[in-house]
C-alpha positions in Angstrom: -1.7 45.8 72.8 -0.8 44.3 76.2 -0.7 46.1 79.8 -0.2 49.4 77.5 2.3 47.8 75.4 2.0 48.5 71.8 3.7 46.8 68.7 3.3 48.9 65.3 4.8 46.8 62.2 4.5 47.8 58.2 6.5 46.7 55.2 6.5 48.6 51.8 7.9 46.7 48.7 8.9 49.0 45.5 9.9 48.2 42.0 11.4 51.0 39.8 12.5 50.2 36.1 14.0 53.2 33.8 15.2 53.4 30.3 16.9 56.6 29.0 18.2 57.8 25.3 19.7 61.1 25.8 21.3 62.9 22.8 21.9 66.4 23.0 23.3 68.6 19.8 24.6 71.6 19.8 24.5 73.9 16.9 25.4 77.8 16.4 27.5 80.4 17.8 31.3 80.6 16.4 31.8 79.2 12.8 35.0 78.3 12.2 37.6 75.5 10.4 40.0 76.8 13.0 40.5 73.3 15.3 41.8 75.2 18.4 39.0 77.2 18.0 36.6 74.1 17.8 37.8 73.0 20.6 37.7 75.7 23.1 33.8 76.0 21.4 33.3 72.1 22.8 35.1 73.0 25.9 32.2 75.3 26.6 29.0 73.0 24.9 29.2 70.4 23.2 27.3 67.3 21.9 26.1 64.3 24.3 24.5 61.4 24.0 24.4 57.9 26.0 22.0 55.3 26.6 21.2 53.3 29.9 18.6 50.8 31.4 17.9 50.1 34.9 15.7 48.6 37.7 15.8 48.1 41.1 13.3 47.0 43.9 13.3 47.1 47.8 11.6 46.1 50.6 11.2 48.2 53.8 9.3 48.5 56.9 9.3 50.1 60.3 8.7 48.3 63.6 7.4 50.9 66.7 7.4 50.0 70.3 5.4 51.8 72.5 4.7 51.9 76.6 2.6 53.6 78.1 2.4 53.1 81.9 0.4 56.1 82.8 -2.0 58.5 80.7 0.3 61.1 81.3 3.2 59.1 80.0 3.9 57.5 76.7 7.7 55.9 75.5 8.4 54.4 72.2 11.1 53.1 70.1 11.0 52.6 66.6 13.5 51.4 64.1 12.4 51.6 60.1 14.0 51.3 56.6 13.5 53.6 54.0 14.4 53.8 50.0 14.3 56.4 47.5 14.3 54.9 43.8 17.6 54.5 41.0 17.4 57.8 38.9 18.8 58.8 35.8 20.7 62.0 35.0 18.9 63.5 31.7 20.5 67.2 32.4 23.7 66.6 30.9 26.5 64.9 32.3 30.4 65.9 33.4 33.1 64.7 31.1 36.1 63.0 32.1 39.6 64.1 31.0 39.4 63.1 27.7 36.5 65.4 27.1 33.7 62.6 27.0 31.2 62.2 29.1 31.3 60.3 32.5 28.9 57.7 31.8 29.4 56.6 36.0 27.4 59.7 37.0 24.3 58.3 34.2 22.7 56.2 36.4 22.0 57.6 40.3 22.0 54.7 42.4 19.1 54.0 44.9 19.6 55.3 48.9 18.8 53.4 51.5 17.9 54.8 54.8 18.4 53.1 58.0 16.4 55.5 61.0 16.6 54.7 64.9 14.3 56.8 66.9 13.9 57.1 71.1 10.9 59.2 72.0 8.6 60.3 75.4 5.7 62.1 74.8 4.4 63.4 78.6 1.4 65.4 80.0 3.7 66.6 83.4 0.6 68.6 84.7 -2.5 70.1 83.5 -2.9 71.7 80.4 1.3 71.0 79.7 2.7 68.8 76.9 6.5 68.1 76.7 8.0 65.6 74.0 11.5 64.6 73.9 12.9 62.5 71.3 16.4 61.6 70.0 17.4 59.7 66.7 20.0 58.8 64.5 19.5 57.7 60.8 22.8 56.5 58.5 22.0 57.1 54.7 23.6 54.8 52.3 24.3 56.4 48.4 22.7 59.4 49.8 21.1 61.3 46.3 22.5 64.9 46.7 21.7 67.7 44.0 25.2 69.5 43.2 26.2 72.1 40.7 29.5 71.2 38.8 32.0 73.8 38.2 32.8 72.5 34.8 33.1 73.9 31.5 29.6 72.6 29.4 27.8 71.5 32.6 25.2 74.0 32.5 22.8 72.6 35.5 22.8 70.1 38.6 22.8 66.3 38.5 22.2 64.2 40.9 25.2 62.4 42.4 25.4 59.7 45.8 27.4 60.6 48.2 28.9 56.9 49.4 27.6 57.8 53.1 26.2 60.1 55.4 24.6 60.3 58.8 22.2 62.9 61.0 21.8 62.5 64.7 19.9 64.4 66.8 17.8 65.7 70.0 14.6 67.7 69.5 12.4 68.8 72.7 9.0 70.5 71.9 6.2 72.0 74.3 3.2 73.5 74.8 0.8 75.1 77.6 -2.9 76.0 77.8 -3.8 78.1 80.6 -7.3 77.8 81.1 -8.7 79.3 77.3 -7.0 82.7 77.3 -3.4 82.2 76.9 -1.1 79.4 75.1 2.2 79.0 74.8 4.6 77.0 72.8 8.5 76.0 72.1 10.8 74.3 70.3 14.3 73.1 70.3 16.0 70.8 68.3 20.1 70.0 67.8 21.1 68.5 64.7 24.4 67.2 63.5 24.4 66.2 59.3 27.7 65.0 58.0 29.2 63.5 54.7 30.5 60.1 56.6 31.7 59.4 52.6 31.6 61.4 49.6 35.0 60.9 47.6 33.4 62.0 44.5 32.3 65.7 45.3 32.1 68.4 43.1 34.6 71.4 43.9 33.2 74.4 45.7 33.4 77.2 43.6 36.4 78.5 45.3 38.9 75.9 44.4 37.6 75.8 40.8 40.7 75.2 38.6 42.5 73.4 40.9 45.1 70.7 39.8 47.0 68.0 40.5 50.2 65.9 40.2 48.2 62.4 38.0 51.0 59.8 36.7 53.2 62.7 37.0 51.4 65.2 34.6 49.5 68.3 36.6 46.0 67.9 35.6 42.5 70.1 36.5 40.3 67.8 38.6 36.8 68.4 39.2 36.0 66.5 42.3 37.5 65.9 45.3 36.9 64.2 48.4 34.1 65.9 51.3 34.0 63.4 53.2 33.5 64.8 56.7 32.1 67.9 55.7 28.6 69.3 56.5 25.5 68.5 55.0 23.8 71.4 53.5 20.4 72.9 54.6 20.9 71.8 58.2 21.2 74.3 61.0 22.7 72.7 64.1 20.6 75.2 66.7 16.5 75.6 65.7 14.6 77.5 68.1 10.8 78.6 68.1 8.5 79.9 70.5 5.0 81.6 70.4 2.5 83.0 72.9 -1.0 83.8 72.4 -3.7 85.9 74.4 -7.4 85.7 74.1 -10.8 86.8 74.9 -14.3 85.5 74.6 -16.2 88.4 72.5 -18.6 89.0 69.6 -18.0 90.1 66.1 -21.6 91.1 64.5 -23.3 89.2 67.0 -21.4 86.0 66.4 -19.7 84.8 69.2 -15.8 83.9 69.6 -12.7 85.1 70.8 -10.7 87.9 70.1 -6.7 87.2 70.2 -3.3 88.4 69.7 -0.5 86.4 69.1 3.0 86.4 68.0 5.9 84.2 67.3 9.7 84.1 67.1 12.4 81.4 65.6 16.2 81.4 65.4 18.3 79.0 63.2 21.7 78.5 63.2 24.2 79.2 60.4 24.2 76.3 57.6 26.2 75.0 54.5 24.3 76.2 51.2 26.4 73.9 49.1 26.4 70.5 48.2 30.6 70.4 48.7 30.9 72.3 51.6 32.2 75.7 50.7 33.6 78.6 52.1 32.1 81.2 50.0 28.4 79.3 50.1 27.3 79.5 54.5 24.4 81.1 55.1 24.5 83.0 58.4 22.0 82.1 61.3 19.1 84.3 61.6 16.0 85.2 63.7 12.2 86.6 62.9 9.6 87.4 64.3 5.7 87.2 63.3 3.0 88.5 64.8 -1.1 88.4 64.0 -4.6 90.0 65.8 -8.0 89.2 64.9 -11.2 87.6 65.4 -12.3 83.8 65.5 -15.1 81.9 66.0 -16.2 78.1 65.3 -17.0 78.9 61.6 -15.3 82.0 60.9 -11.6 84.1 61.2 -10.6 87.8 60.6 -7.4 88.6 61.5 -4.6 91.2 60.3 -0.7 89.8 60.6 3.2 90.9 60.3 6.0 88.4 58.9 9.6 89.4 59.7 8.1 92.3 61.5 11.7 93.4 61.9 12.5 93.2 58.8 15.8 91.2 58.8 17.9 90.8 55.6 18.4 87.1 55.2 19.4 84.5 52.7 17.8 81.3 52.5 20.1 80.2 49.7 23.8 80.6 48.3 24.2 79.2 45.0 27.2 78.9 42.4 26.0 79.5 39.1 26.8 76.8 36.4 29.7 76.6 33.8 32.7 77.7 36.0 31.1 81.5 35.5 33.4 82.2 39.1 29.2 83.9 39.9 27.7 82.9 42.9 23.8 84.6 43.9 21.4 84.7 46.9 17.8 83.8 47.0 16.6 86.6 49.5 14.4 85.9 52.2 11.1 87.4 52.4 11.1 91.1 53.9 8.8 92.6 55.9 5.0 91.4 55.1 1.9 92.8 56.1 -1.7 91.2 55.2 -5.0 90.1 56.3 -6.6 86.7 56.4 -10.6 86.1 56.3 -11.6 82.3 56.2 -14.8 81.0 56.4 -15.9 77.2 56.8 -19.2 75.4 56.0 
């Protein structure tokens, strides 16, 4: 540290070694000599089996530069590194066009994360907190989980998407006004893109789809996303919250009595590993509310979730196998409880 001038360095090193033998066998259902019939039985299951080996190891770190010229005033910078490990499929694997398995989707390769960060974390005036920050992180062989519309791949396998990239601007706040009332915000813009993924599963829409290959018209089962929307990521989150309280006693124990509520809104987002039309989740709001009791060692309170009950999805999904089904997982509906905690 130096005139409120602060350097924050770290280094990780990781070593990752994996051996797989997978062998899967298949057995019952239709008995029959009948070779067309055999095949359209492998078309749907069939046997698998492969063998890898692999290791990796990395070295990363993070390096944080911070200022602070004023106690109500702190700006850093910080630029780190980041790895997840080499993985192995063991779920079963898609099969190329000769029917056998596509031993290049066996072994997932590591990703790399390269993550620049600006950030100002202020105390404007008394009993305020405002933080800005803005970042931008590039993934290399980002390790996405995606459901293949193929015959006889009955559940997701990890694949690396060549490239991708999330920028972003996210401004938070809160305010204590004397001890009876708080407040708090949140906003955040996000922008998650495939920079490079040329070996994408097809949504569930173009399923069958087929093209001209050394002049013969062949079903494909990946295509090329690059460009396309990362899934999970809403580009507009918004929160807020408010909360009222007054010193009381419960049973003679002092504390305060409160009410408080919150509210968030997220923008529409991709729900598919290939972006797909079918599979968007729209953007929704709720609202959450909660009154009670609190003291230093105790809580009683009685709360609401989605106290306007909004019908929401948090997921699309295609189902496996080239089925043509697609399904929801529902968001929670309207919730009522009550909380007591104690502490010793």
């Amino acid at each position: 540290s130096l005139d409120g001038c602060d350097v924050l360095p770290g280094l990780r090193y990781t070593y990752d070694k994996k051996d797989v033998d997978y062998n899967r066998n298949t057995y019952g259902g239709l008995q029959t000599t009948d070779a067309a019939l055999l095949a359209l039985k492998a078309a749907v299951y069939s046997n698998q089996q492969f063998n890898t080996s692999t290791n990796n190891n990395n070295l990363s770190g993070n390096f944080t530069v911070s200022y602070r010229p004023t106690p109500r005033l702190n700006a850093y910078a910080t630029f780190s590194t980041a790895y997840k490990p080499v993985g192995v499929n063991v779920g079963g694997l898609p099969t190329t066009s000769t029917g056998a398995a596509d031993l290049s989707l066996a072994v997932v390769k590591p990703e790399y994360v390269e993550h620049y960060e600006l950030g100002v974390k202020t105390k404007p005036f008394k009993g305020a907190i405002l933080n800005v920050t803005a970042f931008n992180t590039d993934i290399d062989d980002y390790q996405t989980n995606v459901q293949s519309p193929q015959l006889g791949v009955n559940r997701g396998y990890l694949a690396n998407a060549e490239q991708v990239n999330v920028k972003g601007l996210e401004i938070d706040g809160t305010y204590q006004l004397e001890r009876f009332l708080s407040l708090n915000a949140a906003l955040s813009y996000l922008d998650g893109k495939y920079v490079k993924f040329t070996n994408a599963p097809l949504p569930l829409e173009e399923t069958g789809h087929t093209e001209l290959i050394n002049g013969v018209a062949t079903q494909v089962a990946f295509k090329d996303a690059s460009g396309g929307r990362l899934p999970g990521i809403s580009k507009w989150n918004v929160s807020g919250g408010a909360e009222l309280s007054t010193a009381g006693n419960l049973a003679t124990k002092p504390g305060r009595y409160f009410i408080a509520g919150d509210a968030s809104y997220r923008s529409d987002y991709s729900s598919n590993a290939t972006p797909s039309a079918v599979l968007n989740v729209a953007g929704y709001s709720l609202f959450n509310a909660r009154l009670g009791f609190r003291s230093e060692k105790f809580s009683a309170f009685i709360w609401s979730r989605n106290i306007g009950n909004k019908n929401y999805y948090e997921q699309l999904q295609a189902a496996a196998g080239n089925s043509g089904l697609y399904a929801g997982v529902l968001g929670d509906p309207r919730t009522y409880g009550a909380t007591l905690r104690f502490s010793f």
